[in-house]
C-alpha positions, 0 to 999 in steps of 0.5 A: 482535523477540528471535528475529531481527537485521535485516539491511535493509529491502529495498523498499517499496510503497504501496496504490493505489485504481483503478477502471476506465478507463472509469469516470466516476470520475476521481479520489479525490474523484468516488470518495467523492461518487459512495460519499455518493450513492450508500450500499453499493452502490459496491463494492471488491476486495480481495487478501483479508479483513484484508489491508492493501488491505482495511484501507486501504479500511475505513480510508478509509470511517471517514475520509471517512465513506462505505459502500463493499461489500468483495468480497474475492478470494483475490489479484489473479489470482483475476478481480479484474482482470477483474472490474474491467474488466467493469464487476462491480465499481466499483473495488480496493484493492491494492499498486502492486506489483500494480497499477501496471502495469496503470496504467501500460499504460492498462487502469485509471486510479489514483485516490490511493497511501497514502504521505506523498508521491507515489511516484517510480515513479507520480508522475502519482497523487495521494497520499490526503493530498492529498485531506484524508486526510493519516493514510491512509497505509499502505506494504508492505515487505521486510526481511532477517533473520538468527538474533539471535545471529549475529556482528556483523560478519557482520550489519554486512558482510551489511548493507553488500553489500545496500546496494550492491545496491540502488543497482545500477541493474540491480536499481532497474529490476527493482524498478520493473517490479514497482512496488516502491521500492528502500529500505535501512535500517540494522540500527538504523533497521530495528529502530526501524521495527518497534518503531513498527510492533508499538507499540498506540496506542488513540486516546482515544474522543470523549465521547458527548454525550446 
């Protein structure tokens, strides 16, 4: 925050849950039944312990008040893929960075994105919201930076010639391949967005009836 200057945000991309395409889960809410009925034993994949893949699903188990077993792996070509397809594990949380090729080539179905909205590069997935979990949203992103003490009208002239070439179609059709949105933000919106993102709320805890 004091350190460095932001020059852009440069692309963003939500989390996605899938499960196998033969599985008999088709959508978000198969998914949570099938967890209520069926307590620890359906499992998830992860990119990793703590990763934000992994959060999201914690996050989801509390919202939807499920128990789902992490099986966490040390990113996605360590045989989370493979593991899925094989029927070893039940399903995985990961980027659309990661996973939205292999959705859009048939080899997992995509149950819900954690975004506000639908995403443009995968609009036939359903985001959590509209399956009653409308505060289960949470968007990787990249950013540019510089030392902090770096002239202003360098920052202001690095800024403007990302912009530009995030609205170069060449770079847009590159991105999506790779399942990222191409996203610019201006030094003082990027600034703002990380102040959001470093702020602690503790939400109050209910009280405890006896």
């Amino acid at each position: 925050m004091t350190d460095f200057t932001p020059i852009s945000t440069l692309g963003r991309y939500p989390n996605l849950v899938v499960v196998s395409k033969t599985s008999s889960m088709m959508s978000l809410k198969d998914y949570i039944n099938k967890a209520r009925a069926n307590p620890g034993k359906v499992t998830f994949a992860s990119p990793g312990i703590g990763t934000t893949p992994h959060l999201a699903a914690e996050l989801l188990k509390n919202m939807a008040g499920i128990d789902i077993t992490h099986v966490p792996y040390r990113g996605i070509a360590a045989g989370a893929m493979s593991d899925l397809l094989t029927g070893r594990i039940d399903s995985m949380f990961n980027t659309t960075g990661s996973l939205l090729e292999a959705v859009r080539s048939g080899q997992v179905r995509g149950l819900a994105v954690s975004a506000a909205e639908r995403s443009p590069l995968a609009p036939e997935i359903p985001t959590f919201a509209e399956s009653a979990f409308p505060a289960l949203m949470s968007r990787h992103g990249n950013g540019l930076f510089v030392p902090a003490k770096t002239p202003r009208d360098i920052v202001t002239k690095m800024h403007d010639s990302v912009a530009a070439m995030l609205r170069e179609p060449a770079v847009k059709e590159r991105y999506e391949v790779l399942g990222i949105e191409t996203a610019s933000a201006t030094p003082k919106e990027m600034m703002a967005i990380m102040r959001s993102e470093v702020t602690l709320t503790i939400p109050s805890r209910p009280s405890l009836q006896a």
